[in-house]
N, C-alpha and C positions, 0 to 999 in steps of 0.2 A: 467558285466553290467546286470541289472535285464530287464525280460522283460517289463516291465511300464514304463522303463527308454529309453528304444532302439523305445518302441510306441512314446514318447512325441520327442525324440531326433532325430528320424530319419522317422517314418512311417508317422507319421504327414507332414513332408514335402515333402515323398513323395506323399501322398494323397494329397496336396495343389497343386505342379505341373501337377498331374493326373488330379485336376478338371478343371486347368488352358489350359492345352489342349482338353480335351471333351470341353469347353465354344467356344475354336477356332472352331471347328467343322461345328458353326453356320455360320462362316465366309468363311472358306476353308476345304471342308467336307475329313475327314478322308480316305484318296484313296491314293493307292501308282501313280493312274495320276498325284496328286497335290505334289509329291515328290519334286519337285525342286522349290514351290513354300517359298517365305522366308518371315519376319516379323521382325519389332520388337519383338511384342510379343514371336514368335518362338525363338528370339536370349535370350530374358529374360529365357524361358523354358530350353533350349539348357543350357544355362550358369549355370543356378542353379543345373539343371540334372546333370550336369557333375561334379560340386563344390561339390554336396552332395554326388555324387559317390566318388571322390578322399576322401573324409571325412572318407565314410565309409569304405572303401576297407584297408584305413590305421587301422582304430580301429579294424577291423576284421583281419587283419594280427599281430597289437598284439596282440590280443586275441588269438589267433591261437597259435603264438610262446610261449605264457606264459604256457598254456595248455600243448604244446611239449615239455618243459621244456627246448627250443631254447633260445641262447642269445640274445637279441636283438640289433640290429641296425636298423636304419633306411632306409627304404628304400630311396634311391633318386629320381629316375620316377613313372610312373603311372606304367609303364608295372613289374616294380619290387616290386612295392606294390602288384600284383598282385601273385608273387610264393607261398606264403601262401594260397592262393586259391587255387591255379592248381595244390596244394599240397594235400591240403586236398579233392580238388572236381575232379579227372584225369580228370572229361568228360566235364568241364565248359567248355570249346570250342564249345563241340557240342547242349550243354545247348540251347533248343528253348524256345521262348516266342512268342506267338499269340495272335492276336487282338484277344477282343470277338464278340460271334455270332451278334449282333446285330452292329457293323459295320464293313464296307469291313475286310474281311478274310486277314490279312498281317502277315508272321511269320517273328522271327528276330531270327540271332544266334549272339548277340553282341560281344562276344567274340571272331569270328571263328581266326581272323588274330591275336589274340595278343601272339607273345613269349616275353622271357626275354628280349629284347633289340626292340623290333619295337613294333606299336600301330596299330591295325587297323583308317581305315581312316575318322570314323566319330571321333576319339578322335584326329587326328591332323587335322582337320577341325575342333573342339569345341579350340584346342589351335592357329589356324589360326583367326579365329573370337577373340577370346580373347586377343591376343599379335597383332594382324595386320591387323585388320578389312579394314582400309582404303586400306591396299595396293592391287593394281589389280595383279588378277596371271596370270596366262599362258591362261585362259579360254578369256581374256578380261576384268576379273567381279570381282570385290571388293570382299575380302574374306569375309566381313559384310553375303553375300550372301548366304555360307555358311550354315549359321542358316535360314535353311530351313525344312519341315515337316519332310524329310526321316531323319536326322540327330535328330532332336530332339527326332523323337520315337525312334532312338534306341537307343539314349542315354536314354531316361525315360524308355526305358526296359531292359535297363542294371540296371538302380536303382533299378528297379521293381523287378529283378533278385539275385542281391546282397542283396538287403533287405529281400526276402522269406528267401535264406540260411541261412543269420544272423539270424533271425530271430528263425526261425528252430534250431540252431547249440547253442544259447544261451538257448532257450526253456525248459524246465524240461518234459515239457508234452507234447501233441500235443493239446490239451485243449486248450492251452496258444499262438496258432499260429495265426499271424496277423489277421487281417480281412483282405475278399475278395476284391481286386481289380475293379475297374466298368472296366478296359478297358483292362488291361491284365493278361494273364492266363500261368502258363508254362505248357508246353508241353510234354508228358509222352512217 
């Protein structure tokens, strides 16, 4: 994949959800207090963040396998889409992403819980919301509820995340490295 191909295919959408949650801001201001607060609009965020991440984590593990000269097969779940990365990145787990300066300071490790066989729990609350929105859990409260602030940003900083690496890994130059992010940065 060239990279004008991976801007139009993937960066573009993510910069579309990026501006779609800076716009909520004006409504329910970016603070990890407003974490349990939820939306439609946040389940639209939520839904797509997560659909673009499953997209890309698949293209970037074949890419990865073609590269290693691995067989491919396909992965079945999320979290085994994900061995090609934790292959090629050991420290994606510990991989931070931070708001910028200019609102509330909140850092995310998106990945810290995920191995081969389990998901951390904002990705089985983006599959609670998507397969069972109506059903009430153990809380009292419609899983719909689910897609709320804390869950969307760190699924959009999981994409935020995955899209630098690809991005970078596809790269020829550093010339060629995405544009800046308005809202997140990763963490050195």
């Amino acid at each position: 994949m060239l990279h004008k191909d991976f801007l139009k295919l993937y960066w573009k959408q993510y910069l579309s959800l990026e501006k779609d949650l800076l716009q909520m801001d004006d409504y329910v201001t970016i603070d990890s207090k407003n974490y349990g607060c939820f939306s439609n609009n946040f389940a639209k965020i939520f839904m797509m963040a997560c659909s673009e991440l499953d997209s890309l984590v698949l293209k970037f593990d074949e890419i990865i396998k073609r590269d290693l000269f691995i067989e491919k097969t396909l992965p079945k779940s999320f979290p085994q889409k994900l061995d090609m990365l934790l292959y090629k990145y050991k420290n994606l787990h510990n991989m931070r992403i931070s708001t910028k300066a200019d609102i509330c300071e909140i850092n995310f490790v998106p990945f810290t819980n995920f191995t081969e066989n389990e998901t951390d729990g904002w990705w089985k609350d983006y599959n609670l919301v998507k397969h069972n929105r109506t059903e009430i859990n153990s809380g009292g409260k419609y899983n719909y509820e689910k897609a709320n602030l804390k869950n969307t940003m760190t699924a959009l900083s999981a994409l935020y995340l995955v899209c630098c690496l690809f991005d970078s890994y596809i790269s020829e130059s550093d010339a060629e490295l995405i544009p800046e992010s308005r809202l997140f940065t990763i963490m050195k």
